[in-house]
PQR file with spaces between the fields and no chain letter, atoms N, CA, C, O and H, PARSE charges and radii, in Angstrom:
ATOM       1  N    UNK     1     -31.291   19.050    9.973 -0.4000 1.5000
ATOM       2  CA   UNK     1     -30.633   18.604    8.758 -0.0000 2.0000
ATOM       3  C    UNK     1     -30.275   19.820    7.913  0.5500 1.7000
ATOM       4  O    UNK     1     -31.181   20.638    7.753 -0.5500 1.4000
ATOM       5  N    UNK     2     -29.388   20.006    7.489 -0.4000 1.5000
ATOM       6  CA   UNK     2     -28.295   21.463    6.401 -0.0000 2.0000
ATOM       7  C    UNK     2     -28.968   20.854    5.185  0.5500 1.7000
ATOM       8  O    UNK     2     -28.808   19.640    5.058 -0.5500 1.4000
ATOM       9  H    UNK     2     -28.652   19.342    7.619  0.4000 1.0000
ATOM      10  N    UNK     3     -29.807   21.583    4.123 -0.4000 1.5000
ATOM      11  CA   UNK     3     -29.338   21.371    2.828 -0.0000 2.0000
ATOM      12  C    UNK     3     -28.008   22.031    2.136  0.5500 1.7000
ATOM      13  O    UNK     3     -27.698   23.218    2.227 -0.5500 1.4000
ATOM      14  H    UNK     3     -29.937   22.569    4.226  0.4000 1.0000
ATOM      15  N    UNK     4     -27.399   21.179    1.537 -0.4000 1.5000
ATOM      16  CA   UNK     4     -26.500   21.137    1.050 -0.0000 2.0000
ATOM      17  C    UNK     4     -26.452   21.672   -0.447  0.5500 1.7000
ATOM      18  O    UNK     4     -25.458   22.129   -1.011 -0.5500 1.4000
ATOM      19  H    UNK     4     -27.651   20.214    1.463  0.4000 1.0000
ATOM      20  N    UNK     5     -27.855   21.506   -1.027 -0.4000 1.5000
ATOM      21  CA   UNK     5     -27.573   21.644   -2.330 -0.0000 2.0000
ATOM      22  C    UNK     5     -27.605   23.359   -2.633  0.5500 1.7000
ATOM      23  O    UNK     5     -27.943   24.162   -1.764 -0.5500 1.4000
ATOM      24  H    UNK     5     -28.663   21.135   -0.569  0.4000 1.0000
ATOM      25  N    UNK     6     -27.272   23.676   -3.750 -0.4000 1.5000
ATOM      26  CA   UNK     6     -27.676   25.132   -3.636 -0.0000 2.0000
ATOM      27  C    UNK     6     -28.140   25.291   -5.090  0.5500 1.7000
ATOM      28  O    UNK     6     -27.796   24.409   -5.876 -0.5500 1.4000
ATOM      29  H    UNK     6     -26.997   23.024   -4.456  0.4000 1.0000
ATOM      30  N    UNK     7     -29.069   26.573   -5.649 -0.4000 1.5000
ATOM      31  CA   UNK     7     -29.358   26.705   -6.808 -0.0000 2.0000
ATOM      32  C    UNK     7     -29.178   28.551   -7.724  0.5500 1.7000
ATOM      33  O    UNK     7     -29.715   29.656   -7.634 -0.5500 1.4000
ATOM      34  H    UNK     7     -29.349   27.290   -5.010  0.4000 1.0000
ATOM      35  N    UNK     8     -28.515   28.149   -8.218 -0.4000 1.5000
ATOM      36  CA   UNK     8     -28.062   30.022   -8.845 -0.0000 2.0000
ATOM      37  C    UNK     8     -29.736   30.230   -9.586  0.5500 1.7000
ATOM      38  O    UNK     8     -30.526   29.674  -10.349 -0.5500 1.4000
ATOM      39  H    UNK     8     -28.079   27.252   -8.291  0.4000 1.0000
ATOM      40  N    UNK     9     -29.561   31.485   -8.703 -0.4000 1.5000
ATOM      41  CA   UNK     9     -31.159   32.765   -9.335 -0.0000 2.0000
ATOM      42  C    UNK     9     -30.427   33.069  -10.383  0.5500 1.7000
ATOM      43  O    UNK     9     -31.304   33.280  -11.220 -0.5500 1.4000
ATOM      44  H    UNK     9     -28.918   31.937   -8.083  0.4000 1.0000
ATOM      45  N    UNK    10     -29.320   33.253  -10.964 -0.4000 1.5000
ATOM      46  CA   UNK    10     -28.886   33.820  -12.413 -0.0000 2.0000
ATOM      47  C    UNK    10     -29.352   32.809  -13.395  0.5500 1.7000
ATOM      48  O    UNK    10     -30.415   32.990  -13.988 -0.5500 1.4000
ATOM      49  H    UNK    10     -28.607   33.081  -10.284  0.4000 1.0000
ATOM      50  N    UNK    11     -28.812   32.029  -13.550 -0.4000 1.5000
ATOM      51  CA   UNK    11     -28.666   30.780  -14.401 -0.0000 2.0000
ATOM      52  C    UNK    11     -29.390   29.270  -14.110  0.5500 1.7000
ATOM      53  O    UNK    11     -29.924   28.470  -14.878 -0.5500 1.4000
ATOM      54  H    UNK    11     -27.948   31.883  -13.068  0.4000 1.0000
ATOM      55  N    UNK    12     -29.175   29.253  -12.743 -0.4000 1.5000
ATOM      56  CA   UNK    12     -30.291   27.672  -12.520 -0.0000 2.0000
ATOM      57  C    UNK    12     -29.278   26.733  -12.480  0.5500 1.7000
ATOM      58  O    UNK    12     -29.567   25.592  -12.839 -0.5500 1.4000
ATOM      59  H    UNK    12     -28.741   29.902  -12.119  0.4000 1.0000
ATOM      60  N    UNK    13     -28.290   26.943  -12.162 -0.4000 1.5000
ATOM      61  CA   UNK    13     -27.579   25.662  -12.434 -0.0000 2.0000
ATOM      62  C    UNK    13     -27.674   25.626  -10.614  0.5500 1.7000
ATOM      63  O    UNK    13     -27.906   26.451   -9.730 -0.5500 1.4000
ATOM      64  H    UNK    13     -28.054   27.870  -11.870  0.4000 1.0000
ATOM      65  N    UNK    14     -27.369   24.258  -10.682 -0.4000 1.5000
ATOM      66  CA   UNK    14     -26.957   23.454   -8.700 -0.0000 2.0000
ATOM      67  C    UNK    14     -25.619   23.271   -8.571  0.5500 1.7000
ATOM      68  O    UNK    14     -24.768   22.679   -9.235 -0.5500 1.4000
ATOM      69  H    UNK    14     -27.181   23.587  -11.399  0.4000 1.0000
ATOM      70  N    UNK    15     -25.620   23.958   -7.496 -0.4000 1.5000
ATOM      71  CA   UNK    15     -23.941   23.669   -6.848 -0.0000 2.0000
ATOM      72  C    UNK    15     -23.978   23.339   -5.444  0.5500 1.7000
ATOM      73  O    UNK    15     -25.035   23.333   -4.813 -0.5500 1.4000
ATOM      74  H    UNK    15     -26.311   24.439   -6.957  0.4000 1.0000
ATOM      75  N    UNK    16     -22.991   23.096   -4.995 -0.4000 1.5000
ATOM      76  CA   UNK    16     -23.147   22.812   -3.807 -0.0000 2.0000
ATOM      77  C    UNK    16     -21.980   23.782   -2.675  0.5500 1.7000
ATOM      78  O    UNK    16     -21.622   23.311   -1.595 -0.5500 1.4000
ATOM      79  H    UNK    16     -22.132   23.100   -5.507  0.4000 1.0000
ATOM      80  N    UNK    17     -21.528   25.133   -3.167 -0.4000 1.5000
ATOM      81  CA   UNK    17     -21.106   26.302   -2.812 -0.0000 2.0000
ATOM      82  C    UNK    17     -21.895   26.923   -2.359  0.5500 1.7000
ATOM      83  O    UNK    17     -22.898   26.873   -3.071 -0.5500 1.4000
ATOM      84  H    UNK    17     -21.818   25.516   -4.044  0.4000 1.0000
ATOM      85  N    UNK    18     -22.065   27.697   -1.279 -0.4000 1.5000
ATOM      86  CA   UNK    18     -22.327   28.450   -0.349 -0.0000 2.0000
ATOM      87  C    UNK    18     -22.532   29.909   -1.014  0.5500 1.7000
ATOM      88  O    UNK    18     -23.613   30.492   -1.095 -0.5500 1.4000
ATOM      89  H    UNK    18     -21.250   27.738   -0.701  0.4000 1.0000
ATOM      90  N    UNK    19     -21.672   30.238   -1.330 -0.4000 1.5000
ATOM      91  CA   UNK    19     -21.026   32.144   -1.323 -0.0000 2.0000
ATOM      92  C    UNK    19     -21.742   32.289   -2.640  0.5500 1.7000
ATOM      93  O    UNK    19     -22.871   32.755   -2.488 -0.5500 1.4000
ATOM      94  H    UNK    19     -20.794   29.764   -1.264  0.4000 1.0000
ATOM      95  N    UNK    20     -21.339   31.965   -4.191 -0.4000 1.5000
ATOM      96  CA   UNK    20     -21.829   32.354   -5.027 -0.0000 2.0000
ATOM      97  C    UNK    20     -21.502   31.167   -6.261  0.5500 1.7000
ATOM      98  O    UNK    20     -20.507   30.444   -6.195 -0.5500 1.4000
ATOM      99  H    UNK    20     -20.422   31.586   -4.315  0.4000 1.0000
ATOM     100  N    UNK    21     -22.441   31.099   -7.320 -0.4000 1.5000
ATOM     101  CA   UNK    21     -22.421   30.191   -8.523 -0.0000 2.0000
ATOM     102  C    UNK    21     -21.246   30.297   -9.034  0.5500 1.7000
ATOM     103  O    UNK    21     -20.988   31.433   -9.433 -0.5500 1.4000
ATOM     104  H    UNK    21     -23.249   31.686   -7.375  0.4000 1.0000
ATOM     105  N    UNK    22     -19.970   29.073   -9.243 -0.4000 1.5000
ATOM     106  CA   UNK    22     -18.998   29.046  -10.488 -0.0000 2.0000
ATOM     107  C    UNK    22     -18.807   29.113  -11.066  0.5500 1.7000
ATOM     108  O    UNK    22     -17.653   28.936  -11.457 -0.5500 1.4000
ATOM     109  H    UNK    22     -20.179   28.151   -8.919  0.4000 1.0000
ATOM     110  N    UNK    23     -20.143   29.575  -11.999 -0.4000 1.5000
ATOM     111  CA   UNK    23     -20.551   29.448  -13.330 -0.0000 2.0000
ATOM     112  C    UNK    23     -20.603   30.997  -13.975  0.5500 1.7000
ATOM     113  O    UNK    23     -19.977   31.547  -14.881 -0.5500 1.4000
ATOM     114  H    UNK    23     -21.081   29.718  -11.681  0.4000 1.0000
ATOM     115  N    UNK    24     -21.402   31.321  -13.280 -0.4000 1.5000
ATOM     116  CA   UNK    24     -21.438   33.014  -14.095 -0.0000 2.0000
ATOM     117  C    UNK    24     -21.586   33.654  -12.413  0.5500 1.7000
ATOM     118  O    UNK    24     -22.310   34.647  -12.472 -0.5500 1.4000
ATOM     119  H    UNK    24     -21.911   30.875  -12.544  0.4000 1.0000
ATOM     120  N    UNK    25     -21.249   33.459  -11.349 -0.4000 1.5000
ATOM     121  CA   UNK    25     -21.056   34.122  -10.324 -0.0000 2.0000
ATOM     122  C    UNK    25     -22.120   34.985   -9.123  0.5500 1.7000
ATOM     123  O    UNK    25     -22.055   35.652   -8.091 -0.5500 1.4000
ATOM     124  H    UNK    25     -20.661   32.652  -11.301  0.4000 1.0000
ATOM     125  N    UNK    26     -23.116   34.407  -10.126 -0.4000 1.5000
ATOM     126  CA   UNK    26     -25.061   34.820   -9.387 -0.0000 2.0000
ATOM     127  C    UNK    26     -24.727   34.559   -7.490  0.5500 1.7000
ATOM     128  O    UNK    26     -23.757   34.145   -6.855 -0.5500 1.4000
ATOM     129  H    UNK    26     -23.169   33.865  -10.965  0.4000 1.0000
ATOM     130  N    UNK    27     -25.890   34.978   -7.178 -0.4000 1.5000
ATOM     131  CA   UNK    27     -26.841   34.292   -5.866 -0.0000 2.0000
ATOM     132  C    UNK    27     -26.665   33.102   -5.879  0.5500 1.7000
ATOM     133  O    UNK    27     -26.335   32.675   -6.985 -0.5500 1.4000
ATOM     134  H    UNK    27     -26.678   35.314   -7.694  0.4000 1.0000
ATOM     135  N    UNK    28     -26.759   32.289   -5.003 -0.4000 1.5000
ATOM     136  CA   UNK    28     -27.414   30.797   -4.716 -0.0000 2.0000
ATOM     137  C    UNK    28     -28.304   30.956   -3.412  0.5500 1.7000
ATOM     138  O    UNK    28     -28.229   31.888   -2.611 -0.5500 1.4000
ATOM     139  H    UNK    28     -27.027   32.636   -4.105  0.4000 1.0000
ATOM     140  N    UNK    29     -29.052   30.008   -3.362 -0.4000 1.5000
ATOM     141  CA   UNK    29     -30.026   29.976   -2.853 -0.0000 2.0000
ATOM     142  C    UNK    29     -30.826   28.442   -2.938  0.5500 1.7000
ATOM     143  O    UNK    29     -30.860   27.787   -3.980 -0.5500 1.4000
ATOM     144  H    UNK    29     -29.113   29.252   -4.013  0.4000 1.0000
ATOM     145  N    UNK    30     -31.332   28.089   -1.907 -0.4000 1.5000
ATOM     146  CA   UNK    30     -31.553   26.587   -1.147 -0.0000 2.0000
ATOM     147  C    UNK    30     -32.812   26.543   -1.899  0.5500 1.7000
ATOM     148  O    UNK    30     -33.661   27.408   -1.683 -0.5500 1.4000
ATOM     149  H    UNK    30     -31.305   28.621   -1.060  0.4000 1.0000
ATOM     150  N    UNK    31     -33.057   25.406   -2.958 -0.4000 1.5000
ATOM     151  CA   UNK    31     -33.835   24.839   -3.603 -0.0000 2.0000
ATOM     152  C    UNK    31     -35.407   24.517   -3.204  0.5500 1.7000
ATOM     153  O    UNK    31     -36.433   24.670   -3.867 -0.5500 1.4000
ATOM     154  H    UNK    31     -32.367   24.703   -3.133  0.4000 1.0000
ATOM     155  N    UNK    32     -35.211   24.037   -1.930 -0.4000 1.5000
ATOM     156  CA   UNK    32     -36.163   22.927   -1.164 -0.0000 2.0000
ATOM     157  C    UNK    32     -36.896   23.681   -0.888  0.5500 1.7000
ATOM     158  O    UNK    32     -36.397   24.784   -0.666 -0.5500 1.4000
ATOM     159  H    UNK    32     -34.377   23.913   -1.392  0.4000 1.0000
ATOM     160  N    UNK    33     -38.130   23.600   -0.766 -0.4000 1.5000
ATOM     161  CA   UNK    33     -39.311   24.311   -0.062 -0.0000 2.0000
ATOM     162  C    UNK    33     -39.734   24.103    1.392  0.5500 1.7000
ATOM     163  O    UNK    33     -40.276   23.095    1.846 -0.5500 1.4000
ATOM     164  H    UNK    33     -38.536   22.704   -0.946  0.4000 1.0000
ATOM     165  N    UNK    34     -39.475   24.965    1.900 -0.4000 1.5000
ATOM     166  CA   UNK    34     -39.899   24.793    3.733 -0.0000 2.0000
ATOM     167  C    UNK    34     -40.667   23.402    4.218  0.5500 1.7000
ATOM     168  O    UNK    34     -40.849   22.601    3.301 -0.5500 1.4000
ATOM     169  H    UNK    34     -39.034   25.784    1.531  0.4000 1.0000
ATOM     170  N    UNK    35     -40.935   23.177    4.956 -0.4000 1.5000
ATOM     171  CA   UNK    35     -41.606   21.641    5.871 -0.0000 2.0000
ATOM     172  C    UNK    35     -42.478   22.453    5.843  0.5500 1.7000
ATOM     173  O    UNK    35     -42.483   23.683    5.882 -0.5500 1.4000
ATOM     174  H    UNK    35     -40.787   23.827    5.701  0.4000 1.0000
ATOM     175  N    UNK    36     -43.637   21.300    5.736 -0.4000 1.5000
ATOM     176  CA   UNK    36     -44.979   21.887    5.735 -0.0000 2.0000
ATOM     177  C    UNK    36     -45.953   21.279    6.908  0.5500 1.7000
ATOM     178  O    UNK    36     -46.208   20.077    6.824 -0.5500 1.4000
ATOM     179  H    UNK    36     -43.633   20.301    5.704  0.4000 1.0000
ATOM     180  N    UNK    37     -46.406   21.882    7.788 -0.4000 1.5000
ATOM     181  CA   UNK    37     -46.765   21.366    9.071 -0.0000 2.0000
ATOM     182  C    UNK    37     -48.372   22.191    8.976  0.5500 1.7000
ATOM     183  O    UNK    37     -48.790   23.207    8.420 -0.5500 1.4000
ATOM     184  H    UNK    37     -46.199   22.858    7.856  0.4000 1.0000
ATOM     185  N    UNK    38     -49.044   20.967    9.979 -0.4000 1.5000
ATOM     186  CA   UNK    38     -50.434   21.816    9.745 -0.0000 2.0000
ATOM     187  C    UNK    38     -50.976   22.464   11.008  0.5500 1.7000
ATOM     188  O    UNK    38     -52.065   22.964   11.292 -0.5500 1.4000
ATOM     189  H    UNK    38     -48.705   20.142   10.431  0.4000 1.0000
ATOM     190  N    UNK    39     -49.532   22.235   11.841 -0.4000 1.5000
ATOM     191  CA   UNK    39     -49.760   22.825   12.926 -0.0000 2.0000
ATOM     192  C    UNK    39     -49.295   24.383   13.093  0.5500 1.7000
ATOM     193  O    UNK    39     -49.058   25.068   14.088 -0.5500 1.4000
ATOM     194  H    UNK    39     -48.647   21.829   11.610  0.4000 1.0000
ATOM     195  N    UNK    40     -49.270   24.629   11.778 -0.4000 1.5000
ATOM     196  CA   UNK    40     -47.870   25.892   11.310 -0.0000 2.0000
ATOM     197  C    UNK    40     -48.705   27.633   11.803  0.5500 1.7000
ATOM     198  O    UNK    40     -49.497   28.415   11.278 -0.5500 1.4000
ATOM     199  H    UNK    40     -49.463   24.073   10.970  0.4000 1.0000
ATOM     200  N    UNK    41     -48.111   27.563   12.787 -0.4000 1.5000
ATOM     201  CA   UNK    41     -48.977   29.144   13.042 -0.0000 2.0000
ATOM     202  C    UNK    41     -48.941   30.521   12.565  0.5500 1.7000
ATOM     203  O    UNK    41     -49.453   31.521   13.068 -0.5500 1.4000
ATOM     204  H    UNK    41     -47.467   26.928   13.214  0.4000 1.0000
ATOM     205  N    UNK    42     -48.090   30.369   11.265 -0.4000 1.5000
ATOM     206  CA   UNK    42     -47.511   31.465   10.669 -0.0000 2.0000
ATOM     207  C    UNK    42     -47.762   31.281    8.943  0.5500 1.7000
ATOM     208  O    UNK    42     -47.164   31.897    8.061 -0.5500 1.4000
ATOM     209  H    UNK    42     -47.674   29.557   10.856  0.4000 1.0000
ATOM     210  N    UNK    43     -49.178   29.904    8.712 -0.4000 1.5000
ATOM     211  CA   UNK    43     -49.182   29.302    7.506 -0.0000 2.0000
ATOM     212  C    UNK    43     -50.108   30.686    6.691  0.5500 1.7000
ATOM     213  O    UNK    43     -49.965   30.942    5.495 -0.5500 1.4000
ATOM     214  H    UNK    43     -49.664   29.403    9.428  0.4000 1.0000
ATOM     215  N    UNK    44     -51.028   31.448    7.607 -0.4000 1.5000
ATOM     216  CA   UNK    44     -52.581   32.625    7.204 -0.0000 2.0000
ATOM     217  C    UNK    44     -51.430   33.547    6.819  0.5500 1.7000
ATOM     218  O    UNK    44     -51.761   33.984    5.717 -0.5500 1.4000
ATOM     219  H    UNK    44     -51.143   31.241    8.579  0.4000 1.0000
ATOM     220  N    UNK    45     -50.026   34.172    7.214 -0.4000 1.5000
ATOM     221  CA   UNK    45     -49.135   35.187    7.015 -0.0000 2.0000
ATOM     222  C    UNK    45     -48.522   34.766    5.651  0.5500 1.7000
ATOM     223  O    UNK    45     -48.545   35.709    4.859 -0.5500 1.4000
ATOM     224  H    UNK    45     -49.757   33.817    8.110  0.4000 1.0000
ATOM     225  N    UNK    46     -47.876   33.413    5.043 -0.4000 1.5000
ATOM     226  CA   UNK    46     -47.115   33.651    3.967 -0.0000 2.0000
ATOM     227  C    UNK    46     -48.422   32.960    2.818  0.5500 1.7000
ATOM     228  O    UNK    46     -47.934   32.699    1.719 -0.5500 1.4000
ATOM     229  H    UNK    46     -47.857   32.647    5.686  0.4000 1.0000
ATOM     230  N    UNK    47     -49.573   32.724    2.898 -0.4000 1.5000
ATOM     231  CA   UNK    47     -51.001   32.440    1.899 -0.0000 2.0000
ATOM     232  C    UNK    47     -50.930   33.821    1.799  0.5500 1.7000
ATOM     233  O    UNK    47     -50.219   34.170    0.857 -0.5500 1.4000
ATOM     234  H    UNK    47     -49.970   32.936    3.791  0.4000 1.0000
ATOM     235  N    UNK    48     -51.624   35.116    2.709 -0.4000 1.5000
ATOM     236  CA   UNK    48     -51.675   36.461    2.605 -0.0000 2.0000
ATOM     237  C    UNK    48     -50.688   36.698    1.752  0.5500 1.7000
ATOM     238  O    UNK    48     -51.039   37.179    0.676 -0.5500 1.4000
ATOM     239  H    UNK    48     -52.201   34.832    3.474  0.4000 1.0000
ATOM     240  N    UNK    49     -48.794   36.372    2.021 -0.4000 1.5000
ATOM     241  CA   UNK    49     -48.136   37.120    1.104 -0.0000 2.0000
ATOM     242  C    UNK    49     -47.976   36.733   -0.307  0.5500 1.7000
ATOM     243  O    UNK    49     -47.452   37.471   -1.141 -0.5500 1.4000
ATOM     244  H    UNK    49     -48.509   35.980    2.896  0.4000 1.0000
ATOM     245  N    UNK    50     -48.453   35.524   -0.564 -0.4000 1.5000
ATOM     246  CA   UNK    50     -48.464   34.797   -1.991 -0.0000 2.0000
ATOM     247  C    UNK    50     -49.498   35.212   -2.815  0.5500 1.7000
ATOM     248  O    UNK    50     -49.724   35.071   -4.017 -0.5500 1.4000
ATOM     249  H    UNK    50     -48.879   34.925    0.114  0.4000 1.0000
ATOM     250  N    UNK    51     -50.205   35.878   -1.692 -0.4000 1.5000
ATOM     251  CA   UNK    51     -51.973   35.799   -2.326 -0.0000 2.0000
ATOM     252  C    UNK    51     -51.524   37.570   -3.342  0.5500 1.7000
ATOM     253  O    UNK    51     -51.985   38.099   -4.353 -0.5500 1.4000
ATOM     254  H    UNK    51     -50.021   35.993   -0.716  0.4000 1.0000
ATOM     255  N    UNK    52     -50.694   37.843   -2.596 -0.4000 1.5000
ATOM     256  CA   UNK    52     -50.685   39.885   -2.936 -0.0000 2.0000
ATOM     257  C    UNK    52     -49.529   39.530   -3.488  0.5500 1.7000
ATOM     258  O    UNK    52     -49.179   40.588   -4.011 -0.5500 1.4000
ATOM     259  H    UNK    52     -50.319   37.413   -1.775  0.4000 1.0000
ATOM     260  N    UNK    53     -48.763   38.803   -3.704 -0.4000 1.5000
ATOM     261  CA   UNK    53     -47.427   38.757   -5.047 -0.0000 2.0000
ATOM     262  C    UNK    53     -48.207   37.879   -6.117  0.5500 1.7000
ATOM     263  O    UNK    53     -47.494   37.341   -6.964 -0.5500 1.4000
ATOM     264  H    UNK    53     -49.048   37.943   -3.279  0.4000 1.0000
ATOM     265  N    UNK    54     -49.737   37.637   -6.199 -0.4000 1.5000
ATOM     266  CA   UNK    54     -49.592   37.380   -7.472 -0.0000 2.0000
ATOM     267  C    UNK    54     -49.884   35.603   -7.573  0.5500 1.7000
ATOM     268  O    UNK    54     -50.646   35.167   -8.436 -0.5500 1.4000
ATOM     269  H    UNK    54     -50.316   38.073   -5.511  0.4000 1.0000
ATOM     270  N    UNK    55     -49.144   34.629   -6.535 -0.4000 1.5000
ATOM     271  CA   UNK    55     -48.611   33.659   -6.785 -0.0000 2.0000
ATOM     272  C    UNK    55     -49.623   32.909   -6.761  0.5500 1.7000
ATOM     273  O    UNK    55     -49.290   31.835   -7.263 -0.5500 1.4000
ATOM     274  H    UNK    55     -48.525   34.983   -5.834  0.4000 1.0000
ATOM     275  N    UNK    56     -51.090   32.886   -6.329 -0.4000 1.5000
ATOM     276  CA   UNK    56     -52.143   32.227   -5.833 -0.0000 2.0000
ATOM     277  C    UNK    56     -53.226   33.385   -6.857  0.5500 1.7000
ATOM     278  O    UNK    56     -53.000   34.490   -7.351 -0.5500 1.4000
ATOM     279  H    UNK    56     -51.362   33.758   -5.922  0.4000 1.0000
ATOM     280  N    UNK    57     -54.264   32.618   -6.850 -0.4000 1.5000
ATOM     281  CA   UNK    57     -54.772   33.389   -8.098 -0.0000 2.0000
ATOM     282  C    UNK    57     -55.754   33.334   -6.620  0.5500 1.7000
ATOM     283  O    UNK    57     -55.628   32.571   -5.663 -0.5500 1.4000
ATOM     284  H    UNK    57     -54.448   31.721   -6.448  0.4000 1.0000
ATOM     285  N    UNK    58     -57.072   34.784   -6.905 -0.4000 1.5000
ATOM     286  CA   UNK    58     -57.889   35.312   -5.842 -0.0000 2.0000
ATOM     287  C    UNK    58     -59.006   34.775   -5.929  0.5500 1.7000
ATOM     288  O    UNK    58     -59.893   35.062   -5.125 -0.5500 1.4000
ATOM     289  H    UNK    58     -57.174   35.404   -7.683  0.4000 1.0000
């Protein structure tokens, strides 16, 4: 399944353009957060990288 929607890192607004925001001309970038599987063998690699950006408290 394609998400379709898209979301500008400048501003936050949703579009549904590909290339760049209409608005003030930012990034876009796919909203949705990955499928989460518990069979995921690569789940100990991005906890580790959340854990060292901060995003997960220690």
């Amino acid at each position: 399944m394609q998400w379709l929607l898209r979301k500008c890192r400048r501003c936050g607004r949703y579009t549904l353009r590909r290339d760049a925001c209409p608005v003030c001309g930012g990034p876009v970038a796919v909203p949705h957060p990955p499928r989460f599987s518990p069979d995921n063998r690569f789940i100990k690699y991005r906890y580790e990288l959340q854990k060292k950006l901060g995003l997960i408290p220690p």
